[in-house]
ROZA-195471 format. One record per residue (C-alpha): x, y, z. Coordinates in steps of 0.001 Angstrom, whole numbers, padded with zeros to 6 digits. Each point is the difference from the previous one (the first is absolute). Example, Ala and Ser with C-alpha at 12.3 -4.5 7.8 and 13.67 -1.06 7.14 Angstrom:
! ROZA-195471
px, py, pz
012300, -004500, 007800
001370, 003440, -000660
! end
This chain:
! ROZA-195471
px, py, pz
077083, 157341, 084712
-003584, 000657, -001437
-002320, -002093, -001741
000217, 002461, -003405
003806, -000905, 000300
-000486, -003979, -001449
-000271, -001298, -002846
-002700, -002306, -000980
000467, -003392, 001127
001660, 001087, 003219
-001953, -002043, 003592
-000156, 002519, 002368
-000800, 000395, 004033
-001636, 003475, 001158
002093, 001632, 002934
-001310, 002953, 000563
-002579, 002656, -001540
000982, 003362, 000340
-003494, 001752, -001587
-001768, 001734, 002851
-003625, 000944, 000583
-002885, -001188, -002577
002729, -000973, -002205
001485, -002386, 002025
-003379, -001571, 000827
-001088, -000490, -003484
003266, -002023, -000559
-000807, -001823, 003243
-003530, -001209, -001286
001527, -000955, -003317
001461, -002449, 002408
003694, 001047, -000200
001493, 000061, 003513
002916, -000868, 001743
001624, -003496, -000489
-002454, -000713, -003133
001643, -001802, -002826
-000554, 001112, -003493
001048, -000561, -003774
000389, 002757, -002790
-001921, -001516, -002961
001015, 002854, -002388
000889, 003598, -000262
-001651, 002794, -002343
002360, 001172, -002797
000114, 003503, 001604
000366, -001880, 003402
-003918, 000836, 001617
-001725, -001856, 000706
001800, -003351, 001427
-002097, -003162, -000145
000595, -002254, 002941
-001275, -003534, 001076
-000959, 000400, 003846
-001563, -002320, 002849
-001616, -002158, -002972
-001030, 003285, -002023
001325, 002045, -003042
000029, 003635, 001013
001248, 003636, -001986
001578, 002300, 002223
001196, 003261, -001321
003556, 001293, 000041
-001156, 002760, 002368
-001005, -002479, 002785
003056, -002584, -000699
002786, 001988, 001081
-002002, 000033, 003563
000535, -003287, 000129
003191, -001213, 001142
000809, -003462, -000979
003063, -002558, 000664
000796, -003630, -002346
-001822, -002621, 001029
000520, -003068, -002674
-000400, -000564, -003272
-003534, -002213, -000698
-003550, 001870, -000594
-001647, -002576, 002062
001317, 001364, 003284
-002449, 002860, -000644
-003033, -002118, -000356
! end
């Protein structure tokens, strides 16, 4: 499934980006990669952008760049993501 897929709340683990080229980088540098652990903090009314708590950070990704982002379950605490 991909990240635009869960609902706030949901602890997530990145397995696999499927963005290619500059696009791919940029969500690289943002620091989401493989096997990173994440939280959704909230969800825009029209769904865009997501806020997420990652590595210790709050970041806004766009819907655009989430559904590159394959994700899997991986708990159910924000602290993991810390």
């Amino acid at each position: 499934m991909t990240l635009n897929e869960f609902a706030p709340g949901a602890m997530l683990e990145i397995t696999k980006l499927t963005g290619s080229g500059a696009v791919k980088r940029r969500i690289m540098d943002m620091g989401l990669t493989r096997g990173t652990r994440l939280y959704i903090r909230k969800v825009a009314p029209l769904g865009d952008p997501l806020e997420l708590t990652v590595r210790g950070y709050e970041l806004s990704l766009r819907k655009a760049d989430a559904v590159m982002i394959e994700v899997r379950e991986a708990g159910s605490t924000q602290e993991a993501a810390a």
